[in-house]
C-alpha positions as a printed NumPy array, in Angstrom:
array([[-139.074,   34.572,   72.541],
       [-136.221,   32.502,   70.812],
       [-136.12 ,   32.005,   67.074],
       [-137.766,   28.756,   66.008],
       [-135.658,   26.056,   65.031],
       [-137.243,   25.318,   61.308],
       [-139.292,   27.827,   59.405],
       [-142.817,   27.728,   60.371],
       [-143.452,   27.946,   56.312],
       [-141.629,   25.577,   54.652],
       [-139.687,   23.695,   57.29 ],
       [-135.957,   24.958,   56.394],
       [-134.172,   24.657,   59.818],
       [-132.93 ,   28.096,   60.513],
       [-132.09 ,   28.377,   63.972],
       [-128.136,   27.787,   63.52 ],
       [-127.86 ,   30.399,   61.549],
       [-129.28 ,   33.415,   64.428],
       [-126.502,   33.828,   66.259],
       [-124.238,   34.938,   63.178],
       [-127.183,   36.949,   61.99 ],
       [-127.868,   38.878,   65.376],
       [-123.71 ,   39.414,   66.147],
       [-123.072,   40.997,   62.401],
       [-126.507,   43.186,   62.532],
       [-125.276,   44.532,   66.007],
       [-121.662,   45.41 ,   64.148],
       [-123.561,   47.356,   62.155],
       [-123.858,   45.304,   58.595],
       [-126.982,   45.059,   56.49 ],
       [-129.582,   42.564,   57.589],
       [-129.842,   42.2  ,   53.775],
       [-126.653,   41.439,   52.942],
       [-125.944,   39.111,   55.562],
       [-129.15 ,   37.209,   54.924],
       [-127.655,   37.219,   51.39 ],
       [-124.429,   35.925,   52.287],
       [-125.845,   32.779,   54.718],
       [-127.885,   31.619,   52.335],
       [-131.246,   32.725,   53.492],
       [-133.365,   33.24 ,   50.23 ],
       [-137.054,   32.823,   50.582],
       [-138.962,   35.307,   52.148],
       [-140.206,   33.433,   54.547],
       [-137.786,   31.976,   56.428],
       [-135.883,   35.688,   55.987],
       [-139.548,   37.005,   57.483],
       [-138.447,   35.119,   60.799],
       [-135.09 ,   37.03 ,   61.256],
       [-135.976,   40.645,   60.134],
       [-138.82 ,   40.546,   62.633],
       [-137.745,   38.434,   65.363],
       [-137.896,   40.107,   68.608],
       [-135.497,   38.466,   71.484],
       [-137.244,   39.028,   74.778],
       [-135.614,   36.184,   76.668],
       [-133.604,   38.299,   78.443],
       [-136.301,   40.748,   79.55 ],
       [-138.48 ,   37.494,   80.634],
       [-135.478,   36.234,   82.886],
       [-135.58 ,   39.628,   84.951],
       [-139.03 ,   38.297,   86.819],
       [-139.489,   35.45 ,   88.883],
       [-142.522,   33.656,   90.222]])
């Protein structure tokens, strides 16, 4: 549901950087490059943004 805060791998804290990510992917630039460019090298922690699926919002539409 939201991106976890450190890297379930090797405990890199990578939660500050979604935002950014998700607002330059949306303007149409290469999750690549971008990953490239904020410093996200290993494949793990770049595992975490390519397939990170934000739900939240759908979630919020129910209530108990």
């Amino acid at each position: 549901m939201i991106i976890p805060i450190r890297c379930i791998s090797c405990g890199r804290a990578i939660a500050q950087l979604w935002d950014d990510y998700q607002r330059r992917v949306t303007e149409g630039e290469d999750p690549k490059k971008v990953l490239d460019s904020l410093g996200v090298d290993s494949y793990c922690c770049r595992s975490h943004f390519i397939t990170h699926v934000d739900v939240a919002k759908d979630i919020m539409k129910y209530k108990r």
